[in-house]
MIMARKOL-197336 format. One record per residue (C-alpha): residue in three letters; x, y, z. Coordinates in steps of 0.25 Angstrom, whole numbers, padded with zeros to 4 digits, always signed. Each point is the difference from the previous one (the first is absolute). Layout:
ALAXYZ ...
% end
This chain:
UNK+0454+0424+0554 UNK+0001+0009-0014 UNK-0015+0006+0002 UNK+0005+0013-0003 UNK+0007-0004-0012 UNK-0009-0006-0005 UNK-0012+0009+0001 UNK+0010+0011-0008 UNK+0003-0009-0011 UNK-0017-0001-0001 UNK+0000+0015-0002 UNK+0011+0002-0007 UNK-0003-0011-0011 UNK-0015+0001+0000 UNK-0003-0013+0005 UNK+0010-0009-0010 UNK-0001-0015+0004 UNK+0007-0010-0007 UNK-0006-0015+0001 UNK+0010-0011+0000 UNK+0008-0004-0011 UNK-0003-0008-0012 UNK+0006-0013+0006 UNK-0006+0004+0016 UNK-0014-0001-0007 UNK+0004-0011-0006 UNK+0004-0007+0014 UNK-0011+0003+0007 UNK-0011-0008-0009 UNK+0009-0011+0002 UNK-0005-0007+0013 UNK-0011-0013-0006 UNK-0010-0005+0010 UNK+0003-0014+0003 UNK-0008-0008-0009 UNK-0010-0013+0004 UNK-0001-0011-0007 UNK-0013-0001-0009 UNK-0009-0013+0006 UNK-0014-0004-0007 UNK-0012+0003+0011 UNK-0005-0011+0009 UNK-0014+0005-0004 UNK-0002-0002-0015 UNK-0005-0012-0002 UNK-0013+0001-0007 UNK+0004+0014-0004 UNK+0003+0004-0015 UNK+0014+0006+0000 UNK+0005+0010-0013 UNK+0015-0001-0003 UNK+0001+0012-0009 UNK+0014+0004-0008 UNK+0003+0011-0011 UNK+0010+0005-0009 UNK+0010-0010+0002 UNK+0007+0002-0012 UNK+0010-0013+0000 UNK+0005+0001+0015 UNK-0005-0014+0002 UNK+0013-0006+0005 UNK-0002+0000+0016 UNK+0011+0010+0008 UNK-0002-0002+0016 UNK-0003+0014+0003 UNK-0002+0006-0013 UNK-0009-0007-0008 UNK-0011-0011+0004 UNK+0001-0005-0014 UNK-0009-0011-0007 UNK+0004-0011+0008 UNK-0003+0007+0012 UNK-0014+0005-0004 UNK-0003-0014-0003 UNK+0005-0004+0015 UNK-0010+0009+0006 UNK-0011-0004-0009 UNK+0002-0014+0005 UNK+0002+0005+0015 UNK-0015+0006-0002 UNK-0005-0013-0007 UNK+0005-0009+0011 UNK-0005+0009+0013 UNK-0014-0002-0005 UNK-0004+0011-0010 UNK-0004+0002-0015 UNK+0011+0008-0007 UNK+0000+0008-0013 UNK+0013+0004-0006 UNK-0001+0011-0008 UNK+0008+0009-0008 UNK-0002+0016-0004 UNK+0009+0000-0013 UNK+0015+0004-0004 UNK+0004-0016+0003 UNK+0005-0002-0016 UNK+0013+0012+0000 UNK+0009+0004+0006 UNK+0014-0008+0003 UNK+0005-0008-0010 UNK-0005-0011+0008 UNK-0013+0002-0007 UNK+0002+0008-0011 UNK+0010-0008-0008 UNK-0009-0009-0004 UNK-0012+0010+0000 UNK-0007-0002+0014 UNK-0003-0016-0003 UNK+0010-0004+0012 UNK-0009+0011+0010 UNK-0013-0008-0006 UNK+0009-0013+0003 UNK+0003+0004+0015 UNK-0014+0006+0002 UNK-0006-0015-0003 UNK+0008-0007+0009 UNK-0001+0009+0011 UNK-0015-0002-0001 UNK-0006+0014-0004 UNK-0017+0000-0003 UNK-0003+0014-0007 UNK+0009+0010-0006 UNK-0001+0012-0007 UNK+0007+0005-0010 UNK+0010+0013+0002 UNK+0004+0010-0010 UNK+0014-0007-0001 UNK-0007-0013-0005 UNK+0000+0008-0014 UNK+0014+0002+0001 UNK+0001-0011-0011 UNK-0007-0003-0014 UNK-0014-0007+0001 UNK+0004-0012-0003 UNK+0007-0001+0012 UNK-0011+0006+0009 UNK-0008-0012-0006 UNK+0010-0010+0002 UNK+0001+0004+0016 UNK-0015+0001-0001 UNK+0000-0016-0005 UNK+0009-0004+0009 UNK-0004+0006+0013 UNK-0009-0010+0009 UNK-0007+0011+0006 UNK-0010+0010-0007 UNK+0007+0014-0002 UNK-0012+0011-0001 UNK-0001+0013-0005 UNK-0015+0003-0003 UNK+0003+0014-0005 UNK+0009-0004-0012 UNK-0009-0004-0012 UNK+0002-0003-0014 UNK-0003+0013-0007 UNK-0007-0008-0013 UNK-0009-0008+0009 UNK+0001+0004+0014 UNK+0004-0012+0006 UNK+0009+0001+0012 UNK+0014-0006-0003 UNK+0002-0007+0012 UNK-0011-0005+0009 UNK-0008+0010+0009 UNK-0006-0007+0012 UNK+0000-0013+0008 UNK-0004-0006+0011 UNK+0006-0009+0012 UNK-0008-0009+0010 UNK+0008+0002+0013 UNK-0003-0002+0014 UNK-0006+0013+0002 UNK-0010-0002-0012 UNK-0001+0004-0015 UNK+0013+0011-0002 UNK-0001+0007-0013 UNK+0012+0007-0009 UNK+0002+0009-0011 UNK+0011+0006-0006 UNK+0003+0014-0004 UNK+0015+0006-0007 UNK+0003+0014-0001 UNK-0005+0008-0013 UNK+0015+0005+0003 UNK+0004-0013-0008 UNK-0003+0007-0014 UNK+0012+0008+0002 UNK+0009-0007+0010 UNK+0001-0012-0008 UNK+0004+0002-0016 UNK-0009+0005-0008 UNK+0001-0012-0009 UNK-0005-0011+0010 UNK-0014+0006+0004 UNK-0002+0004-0014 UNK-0014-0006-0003 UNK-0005+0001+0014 UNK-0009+0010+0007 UNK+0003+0005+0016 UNK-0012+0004+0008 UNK+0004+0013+0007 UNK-0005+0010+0011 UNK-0016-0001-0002 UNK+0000-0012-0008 UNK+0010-0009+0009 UNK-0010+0004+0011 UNK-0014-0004-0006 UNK+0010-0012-0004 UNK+0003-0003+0015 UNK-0013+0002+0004 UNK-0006-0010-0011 UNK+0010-0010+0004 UNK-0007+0001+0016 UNK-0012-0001-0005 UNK+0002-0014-0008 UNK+0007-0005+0014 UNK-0011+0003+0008 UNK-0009-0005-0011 UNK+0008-0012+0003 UNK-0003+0000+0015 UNK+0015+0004+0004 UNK+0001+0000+0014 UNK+0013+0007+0000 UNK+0005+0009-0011 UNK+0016+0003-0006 UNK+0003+0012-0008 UNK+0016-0004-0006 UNK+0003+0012-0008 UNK+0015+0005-0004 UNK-0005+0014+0000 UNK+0008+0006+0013 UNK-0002+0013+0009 UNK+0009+0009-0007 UNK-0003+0016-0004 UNK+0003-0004-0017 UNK-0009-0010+0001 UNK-0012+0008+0001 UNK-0011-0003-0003 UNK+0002-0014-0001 UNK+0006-0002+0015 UNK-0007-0012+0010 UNK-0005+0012+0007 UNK-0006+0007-0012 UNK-0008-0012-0004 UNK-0005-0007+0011 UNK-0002+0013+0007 UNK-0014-0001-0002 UNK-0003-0013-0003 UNK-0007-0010+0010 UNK+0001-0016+0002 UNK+0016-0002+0001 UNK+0005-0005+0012 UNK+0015+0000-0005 UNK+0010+0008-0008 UNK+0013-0006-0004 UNK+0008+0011-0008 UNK+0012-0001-0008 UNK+0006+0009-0008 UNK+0007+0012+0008 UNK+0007-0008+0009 UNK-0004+0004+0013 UNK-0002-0005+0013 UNK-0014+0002+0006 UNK+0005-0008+0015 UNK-0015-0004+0006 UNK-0007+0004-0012 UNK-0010+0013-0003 UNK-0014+0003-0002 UNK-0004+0002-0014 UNK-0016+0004+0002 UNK-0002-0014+0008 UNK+0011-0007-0006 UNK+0014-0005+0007 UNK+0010+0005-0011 UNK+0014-0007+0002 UNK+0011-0001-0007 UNK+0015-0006+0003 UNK+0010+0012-0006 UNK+0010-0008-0009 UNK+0010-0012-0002 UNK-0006-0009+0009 UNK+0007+0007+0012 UNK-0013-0001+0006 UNK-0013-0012-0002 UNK-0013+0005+0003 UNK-0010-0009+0010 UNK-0015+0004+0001 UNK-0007-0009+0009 UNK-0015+0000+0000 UNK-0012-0007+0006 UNK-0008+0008-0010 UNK-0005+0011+0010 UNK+0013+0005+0006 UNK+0012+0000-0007 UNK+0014+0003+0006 UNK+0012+0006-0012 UNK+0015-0002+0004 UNK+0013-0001-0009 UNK+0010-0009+0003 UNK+0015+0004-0003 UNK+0011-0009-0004 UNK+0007+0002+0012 UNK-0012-0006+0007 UNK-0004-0012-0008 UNK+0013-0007-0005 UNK-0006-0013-0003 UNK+0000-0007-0014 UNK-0006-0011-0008 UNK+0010-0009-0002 UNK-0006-0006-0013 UNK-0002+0014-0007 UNK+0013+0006+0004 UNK+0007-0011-0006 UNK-0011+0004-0014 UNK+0006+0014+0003 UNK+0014-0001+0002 UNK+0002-0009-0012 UNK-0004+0010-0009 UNK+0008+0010+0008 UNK+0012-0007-0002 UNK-0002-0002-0015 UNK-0001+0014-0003 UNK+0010+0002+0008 UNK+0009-0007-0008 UNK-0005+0004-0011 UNK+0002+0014+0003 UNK+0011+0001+0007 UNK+0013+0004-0010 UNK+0005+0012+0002 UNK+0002+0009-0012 UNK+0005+0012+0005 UNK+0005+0008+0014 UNK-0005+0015+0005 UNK+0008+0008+0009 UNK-0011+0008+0005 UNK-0016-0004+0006 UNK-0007+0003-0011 UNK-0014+0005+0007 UNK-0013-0008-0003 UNK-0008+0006+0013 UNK-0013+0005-0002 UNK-0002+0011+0009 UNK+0009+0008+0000 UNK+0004-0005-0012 UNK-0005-0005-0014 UNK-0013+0004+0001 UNK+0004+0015+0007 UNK+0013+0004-0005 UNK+0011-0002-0010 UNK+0009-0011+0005 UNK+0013-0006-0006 UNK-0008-0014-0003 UNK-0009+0009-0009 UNK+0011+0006-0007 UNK+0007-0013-0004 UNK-0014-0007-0003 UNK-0004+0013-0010 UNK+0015+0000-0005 UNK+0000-0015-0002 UNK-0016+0003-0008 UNK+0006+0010-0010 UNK+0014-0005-0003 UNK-0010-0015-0004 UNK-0010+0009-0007 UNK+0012+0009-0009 UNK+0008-0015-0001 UNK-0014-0005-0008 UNK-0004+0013-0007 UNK+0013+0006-0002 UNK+0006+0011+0006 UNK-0007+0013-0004 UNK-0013-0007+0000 UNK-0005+0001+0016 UNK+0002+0012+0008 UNK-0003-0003+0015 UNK-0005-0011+0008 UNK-0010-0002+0012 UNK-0003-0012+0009 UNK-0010+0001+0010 UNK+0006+0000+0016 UNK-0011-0011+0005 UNK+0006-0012-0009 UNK+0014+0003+0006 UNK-0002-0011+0011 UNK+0010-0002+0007 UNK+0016+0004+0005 UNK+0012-0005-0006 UNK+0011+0000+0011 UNK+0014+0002-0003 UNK+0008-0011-0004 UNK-0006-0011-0011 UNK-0011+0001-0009 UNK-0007-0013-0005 UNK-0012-0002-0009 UNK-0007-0003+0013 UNK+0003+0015+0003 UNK-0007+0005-0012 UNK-0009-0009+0000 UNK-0005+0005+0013 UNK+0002+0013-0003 UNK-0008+0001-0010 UNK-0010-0012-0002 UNK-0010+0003-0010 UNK+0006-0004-0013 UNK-0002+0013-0005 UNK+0008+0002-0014 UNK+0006+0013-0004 UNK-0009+0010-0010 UNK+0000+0011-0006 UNK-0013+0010-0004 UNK+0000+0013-0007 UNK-0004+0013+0009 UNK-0002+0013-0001 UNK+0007+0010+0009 UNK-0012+0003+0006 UNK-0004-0013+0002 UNK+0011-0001+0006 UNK-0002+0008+0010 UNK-0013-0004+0004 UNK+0006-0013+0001 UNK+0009+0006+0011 UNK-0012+0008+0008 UNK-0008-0012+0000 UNK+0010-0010+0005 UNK+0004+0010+0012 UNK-0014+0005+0004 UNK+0002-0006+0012 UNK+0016+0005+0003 UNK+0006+0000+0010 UNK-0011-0012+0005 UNK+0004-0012-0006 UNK-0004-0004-0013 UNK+0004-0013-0008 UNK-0001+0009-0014 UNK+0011+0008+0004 UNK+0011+0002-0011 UNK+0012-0004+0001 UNK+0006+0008-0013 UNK+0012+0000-0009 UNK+0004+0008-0010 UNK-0009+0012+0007 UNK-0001+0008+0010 UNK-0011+0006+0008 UNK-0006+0008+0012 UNK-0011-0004+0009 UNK-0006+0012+0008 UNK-0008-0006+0010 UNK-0005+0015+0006 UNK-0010-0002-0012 UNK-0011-0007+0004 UNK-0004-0011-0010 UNK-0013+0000-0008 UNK-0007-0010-0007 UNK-0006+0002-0015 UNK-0009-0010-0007 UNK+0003-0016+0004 UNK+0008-0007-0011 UNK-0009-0010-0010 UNK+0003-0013+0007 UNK+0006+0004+0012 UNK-0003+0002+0015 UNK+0010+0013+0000 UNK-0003+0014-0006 UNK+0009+0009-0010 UNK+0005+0012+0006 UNK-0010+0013+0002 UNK+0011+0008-0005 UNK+0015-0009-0006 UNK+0012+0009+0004 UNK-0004+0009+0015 UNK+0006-0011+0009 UNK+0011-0006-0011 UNK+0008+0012-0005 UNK+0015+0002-0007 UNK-0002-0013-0008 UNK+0013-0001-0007 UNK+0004-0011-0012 UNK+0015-0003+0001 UNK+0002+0014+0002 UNK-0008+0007-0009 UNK-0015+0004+0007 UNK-0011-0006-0007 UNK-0008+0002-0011 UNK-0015-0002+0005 UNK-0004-0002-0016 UNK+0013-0007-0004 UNK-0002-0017-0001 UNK+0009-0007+0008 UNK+0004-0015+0001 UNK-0001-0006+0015 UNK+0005-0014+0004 UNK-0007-0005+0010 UNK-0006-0013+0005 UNK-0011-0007-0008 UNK-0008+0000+0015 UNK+0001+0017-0001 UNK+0000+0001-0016 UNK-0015-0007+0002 UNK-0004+0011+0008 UNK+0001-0009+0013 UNK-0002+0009+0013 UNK-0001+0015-0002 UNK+0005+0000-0014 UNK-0012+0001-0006 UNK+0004+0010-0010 UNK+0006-0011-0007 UNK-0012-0008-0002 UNK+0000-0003-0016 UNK+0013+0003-0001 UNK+0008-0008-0012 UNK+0008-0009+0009 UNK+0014-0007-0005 UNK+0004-0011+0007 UNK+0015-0002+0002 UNK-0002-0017+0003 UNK+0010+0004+0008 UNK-0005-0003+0017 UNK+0004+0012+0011 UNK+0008-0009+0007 UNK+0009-0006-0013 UNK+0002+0017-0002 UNK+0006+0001+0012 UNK+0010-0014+0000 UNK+0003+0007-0016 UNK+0001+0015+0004 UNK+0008-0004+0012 UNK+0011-0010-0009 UNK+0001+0009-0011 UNK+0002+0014+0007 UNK+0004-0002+0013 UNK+0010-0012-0002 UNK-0010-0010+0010 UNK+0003+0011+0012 UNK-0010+0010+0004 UNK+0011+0012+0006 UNK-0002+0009+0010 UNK+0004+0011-0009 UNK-0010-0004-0009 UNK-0011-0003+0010 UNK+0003+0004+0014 UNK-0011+0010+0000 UNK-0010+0005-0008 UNK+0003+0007-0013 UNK-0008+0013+0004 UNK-0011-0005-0011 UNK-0012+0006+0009 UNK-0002+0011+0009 UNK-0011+0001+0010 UNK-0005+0014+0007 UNK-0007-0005+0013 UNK-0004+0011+0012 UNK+0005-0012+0008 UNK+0015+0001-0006 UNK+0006-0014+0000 UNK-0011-0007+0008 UNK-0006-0009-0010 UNK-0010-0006+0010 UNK-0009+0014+0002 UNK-0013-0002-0006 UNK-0002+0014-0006 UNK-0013+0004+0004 UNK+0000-0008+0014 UNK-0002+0008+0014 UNK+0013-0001+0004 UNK+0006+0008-0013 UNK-0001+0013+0009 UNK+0006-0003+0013 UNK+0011-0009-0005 UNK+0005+0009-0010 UNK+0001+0010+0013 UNK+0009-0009+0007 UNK+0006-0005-0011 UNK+0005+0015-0006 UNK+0003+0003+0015 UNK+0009-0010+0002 UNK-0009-0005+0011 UNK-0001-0013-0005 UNK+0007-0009-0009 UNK-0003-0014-0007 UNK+0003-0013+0001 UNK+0008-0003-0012 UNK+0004+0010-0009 UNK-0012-0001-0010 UNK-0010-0004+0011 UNK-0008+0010+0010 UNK-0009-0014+0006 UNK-0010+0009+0004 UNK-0012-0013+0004 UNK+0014-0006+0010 UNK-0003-0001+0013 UNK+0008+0010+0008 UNK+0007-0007+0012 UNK+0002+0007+0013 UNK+0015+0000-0002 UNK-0002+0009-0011 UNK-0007+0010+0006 UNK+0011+0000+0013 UNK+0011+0002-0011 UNK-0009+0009-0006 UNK+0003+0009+0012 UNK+0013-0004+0004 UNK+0005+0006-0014 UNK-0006+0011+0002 UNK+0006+0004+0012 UNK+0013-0001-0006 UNK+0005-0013+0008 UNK+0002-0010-0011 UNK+0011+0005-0005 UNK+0008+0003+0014 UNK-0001-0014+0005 UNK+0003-0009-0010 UNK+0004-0012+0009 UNK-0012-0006+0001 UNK-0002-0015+0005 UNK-0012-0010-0001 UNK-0010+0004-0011 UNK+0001+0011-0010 UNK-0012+0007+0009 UNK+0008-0002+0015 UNK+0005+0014+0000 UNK-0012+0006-0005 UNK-0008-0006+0012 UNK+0010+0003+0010 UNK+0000+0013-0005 UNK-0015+0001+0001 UNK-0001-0004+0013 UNK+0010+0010+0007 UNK-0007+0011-0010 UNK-0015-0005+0008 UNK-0008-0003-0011 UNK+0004-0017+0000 UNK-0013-0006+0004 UNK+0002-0016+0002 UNK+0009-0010+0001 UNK-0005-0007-0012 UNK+0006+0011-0008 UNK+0013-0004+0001 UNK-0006-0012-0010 UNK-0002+0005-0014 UNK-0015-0002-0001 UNK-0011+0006-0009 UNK-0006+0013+0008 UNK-0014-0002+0002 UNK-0008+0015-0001 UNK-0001+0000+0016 UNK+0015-0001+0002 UNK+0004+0010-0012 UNK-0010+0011+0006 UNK+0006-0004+0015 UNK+0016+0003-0006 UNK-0005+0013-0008 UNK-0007+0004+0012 UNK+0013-0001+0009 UNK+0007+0006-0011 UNK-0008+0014-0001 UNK+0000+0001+0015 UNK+0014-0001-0001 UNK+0000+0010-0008 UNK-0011+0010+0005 UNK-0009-0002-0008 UNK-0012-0009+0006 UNK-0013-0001-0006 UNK+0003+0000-0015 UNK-0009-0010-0006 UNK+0008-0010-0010 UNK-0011-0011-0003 UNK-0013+0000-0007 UNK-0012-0011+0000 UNK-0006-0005-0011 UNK-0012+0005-0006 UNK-0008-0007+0011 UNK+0009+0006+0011 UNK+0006-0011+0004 UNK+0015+0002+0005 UNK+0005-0015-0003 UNK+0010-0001+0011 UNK+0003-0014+0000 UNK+0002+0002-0017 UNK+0015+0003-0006 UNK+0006+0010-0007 UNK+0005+0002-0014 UNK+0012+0005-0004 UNK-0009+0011-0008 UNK-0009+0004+0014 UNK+0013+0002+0008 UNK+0003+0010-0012 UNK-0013+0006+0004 UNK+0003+0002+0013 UNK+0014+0005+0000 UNK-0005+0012-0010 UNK-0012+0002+0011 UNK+0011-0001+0011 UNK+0009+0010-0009 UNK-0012+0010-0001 UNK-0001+0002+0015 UNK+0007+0011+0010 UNK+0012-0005+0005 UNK+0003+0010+0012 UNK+0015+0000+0005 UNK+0001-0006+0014 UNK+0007+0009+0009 
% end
């Protein structure tokens, strides 16, 4: 046994533990519980079952494991119907955009799938805007289901645009539905195609939502449907499902949209089951009720894999025409050119933002001239997706960027500018879709600056900046630093140029539009200066465009004013701890109990004396563990998530070990309750280790 050893190499080193590497973290989420096949209950008949989807965004083609897709939406729908019970299919929004499966001919095929699969009530998502209003209209006509919105009105005659509420008889009785979108729509759809319309927002959504509830009850509903693409994130305060129907009485169900997230069993909102499915139809949402007790669950593609013949032959028609269509290949890429979100785009410079703000100035200066444009930005949230190496087609860029933007340009002042910059980064390094991607500039981002809202733009749900400049610093054009009062041309696209997302300092701008779309600029810019191949010397990695200050180094997954800033940036600087990839620290992970064993086997020097290991990564580290007496079950030898109990029972072996019993690593909650059979993050074992580092650590003799 190498007790003594090990206890030296506490003293000497001051505690330094080292979780496993990269790869080891990697590993040990890898074990899937076995998945059941989804079966409709033998007890719904007479029952009124909610099928509920959202944010879709074109993955309508069924993938067995990976996507349930229209045609299997439509199977369960009909499984429903035939055990007996009254079914409403309902979508939250986002179902127009997305792939090109949809978006090439401007979300009229989504419409198309969503009637033969048999949806009743829809409402619309920010992405429906994506297109001009004619072809929101178009959809509108063609859809055989109402799609409601009932806070979206005509600004000259305060009619709502689409329908606002309806009613269904089912089995239960008399359901009602309205229809809500976000108020985020004004600046996460262009400009230009909510032009002429008004957005309740924050006070007025909610008087809006409440009106709505009283004209159903009014109309003797016996159950009420909230549909709202409005979702729970932080940015979409105060406009969040939870901020409007916090208060408000008389809704039985909430089906969000909008923030992609999963809400498994639902949530209660003031009353209210709030659910939502998370994205891609990777899961189907089933509420079941008799109309007093209603039950919430979220079927995955891995558990339901059945399809409707007739509307998968609808689907897969069309995905094979766009394919074909699509499909040419124009040029080739040694390199992945990154389209992540996080980390990526939307928190970092990456090498497809480079290429995408290259490909936006080379187009602007080729239709301006080339002393007539000086630098170039495009947001980080309309980068969709990954081009991997090898080919690229139209259907790549297509799917990249899918919004039929067209390159702009609009006149600025420096300081604008560099609002522009402090307001699109305000929530840096937290993900945010108006990051820039930049060329022709460069840029630093301190994020030790804490970022303060000014005045709210005219027209917008974001704010200016309290003070342009104290997060965004060393702005340099080309090489030169700029000139706050200087005027300066930007290309960008027409989306950002409208003052679309944060840009609000570009409201009112002069915009000139170039004709030419985002996705020709690249197919040109890619022929014309990269001879059809994108190089790894040209874009292997990021050009070093932007720089980004962050207390938390490289770990672009810290929320800045979260709790665990502290105690991982302890671990972190004393190399205590490591992350899981080298831009991510996965604080919210659940630690395993293999981790925690490896923890302490690196510590005591082991890992590196007896390398031949065999069985799993974590064989040593147990065996280790057990001859050191601080192993505490067989199970152990598994790699399973540590429950509070079992990571207090280890730690509690491991300072009697080392002499130091009685040292209290865990707190309760704010009702004292310990939460033994809860799991541990990533971020509390961080907590723990700078509480076990802070203890007396005598010598043994």
């Amino acid at each position: 046994m190498k007790s003594k050893k090990f206890l030296s190499l506490v003293l000497s080193l001051v505690m330094v533990f080292s979780l496993a590497a990269p790869a080891m973290a990697e590993e040990a989420n890898t074990i899937e519980p076995e998945v059941v096949a989804y079966t409709v209950p033998t007890d719904v008949e007479g029952k009124l079952v909610i099928i509920h989807t959202n944010d879709t965004h074109g993955h309508d083609v069924a993938v067995e494991g990976e996507t349930i897709g229209t045609a299997g939406v439509a199977a369960l729908k009909k499984a429903f119907e035939a055990a007996g019970a009254s079914v409403l299919l309902v979508s939250a929004g986002d179902f127009s955009q997305g792939t090109t499966l949809v978006s090439l001919d401007k979300g009229a095929s989504a419409v198309k799938f969503m009637n033969a699969a048999g949806y009743d009530v829809a409402a619309p998502g920010n992405h429906e805007f994506d297109y001009k209003m004619e072809a929101l209209m178009a959809n509108l006509e063609l859809a055989e289901f109402p799609i409601l919105a009932a806070n979206i009105v005509k600004t000259e005659d305060n009619k709502p645009l689409f329908g606002d509420r309806t009613t269904f008889d089912t089995k239960i009785g008399k359901v009602g539905v309205f229809g809500l979108d976000t108020p985020e729509t004004m600046t996460k759809a262009h400009p230009d195609n909510v032009k002429g319309l008004t957005f309740h927002q924050g006070e007025e959504l909610v008087k809006c939502a409440e009106a709505q509830v009283k004209a159903l009850q009014k109309e003797k509903c016996d159950y009420i449907i909230a549909v709202g693409h409005l979702g729970t994130d932080p940015e979409s305060e105060p406009n969040r499902s939870e901020d409007i129907f916090a208060n408000i009485k008389g809704i039985d169900l909430i089906i969000d949209g909008h923030s992609h997230t999963e809400i498994p069993g639902g949530k209660d909102v003031n009353g209210a089951l709030l659910v939502s499915t998370g994205e891609y139809l990777n899961n189907v949402g089933v509420v079941i009720t008799d109309g007093k007790t209603t039950t919430a669950q979220l079927v995955s593609a891995a558990e339901w894999t059945a399809i409707d013949e007739d509307v998968a032959a609808v689907v897969n028609a069309r995905d094979e025409e766009v394919k074909a269509e699509l499909e040419k290949v124009f040029a080739t890429t040694e390199v992945l050119l990154n389209g992540e979100r996080a980390p990526g785009n939307r928190t970092e410079e990456t090498n497809l933002g480079d290429y995408a703000a290259d490909a936006i100035l080379w187009s602007a200066k080729q239709a301006l001239g080339e002393d007539k444009v000086d630098v170039a930005l495009t947001n980080g949230g309309g980068i969709r997706a990954t081009i991997e190496a090898g080919d690229i087609t139209m259907n790549t860029m297509k799917t990249v960027f899918p919004f039929g933007n067209e390159v702009a340009t609009i006149e600025l002042t420096g300081a604008e500018l560099v609002e522009a910059l402090e307001a699109a980064t305000c929530s840096t390094p937290t993900a945010i879709g108006a990051f820039p991607q930049v060329a022709g500039m460069s840029f630093t981002i301190d994020t030790r600056v804490e970022y303060v809202n000014g005045e709210q733009y005219t027209d917008s749900t974001y704010f200016a900046p309290a003070a342009p400049g104290s997060r965004i610093k060393d702005v340099k054009i080309g090489e030169e630093p700029i000139d706050l009062e200087k005027t300066y041309v930007l290309a960008t696209n027409d989306f950002t140029a409208a003052g679309g997302d944060t840009y609000g300092v570009f409201i009112g701008k002069s915009i000139y539009k170039t004709g030419v779309a985002l996705e020709d600029a690249l197919v040109n810019y890619t022929r014309e200066t990269q001879n059809n191949v994108i190089t790894a010397a040209a874009y292997g990695e990021p050009a070093g465009r932007i720089t980004i200050i962050n207390p938390m180094g490289k770990f672009t997954d810290i929320i800045a004013d979260a709790w665990y800033v502290a105690p991982i940036t302890e671990v972190v600087n004393a190399e205590m701890m490591k992350g899981t990839s080298e831009t991510t620290f996965a604080p919210e992970a659940t630690l395993t109990a293999a981790e925690i064993y490896q923890t302490l086997f690196n510590i005591a020097g082991t890992a590196e004396e007896e390398t031949e290991e065999t069985g799993e990564w974590w064989t040593a580290a147990m065996n280790w563990a057990k001859e050191f007496g601080i192993y505490t079950d067989e199970k152990a030898f598994e790699n399973h998530d540590a429950p509070r109990s079992e990571v207090k029972e280890i730690m509690d072996l491991y300072l009697k070990a080392v002499g130091s019993e009685g040292v209290e690593l865990f707190q309760g909650n704010q009702d004292g309750e310990m939460m033994w059979d809860k799991t541990i993050t990533r971020a509390e074992w961080a907590q723990v280790l700078v509480r076990v580092a802070a203890a007396p650590m005598p010598l043994a003799d």
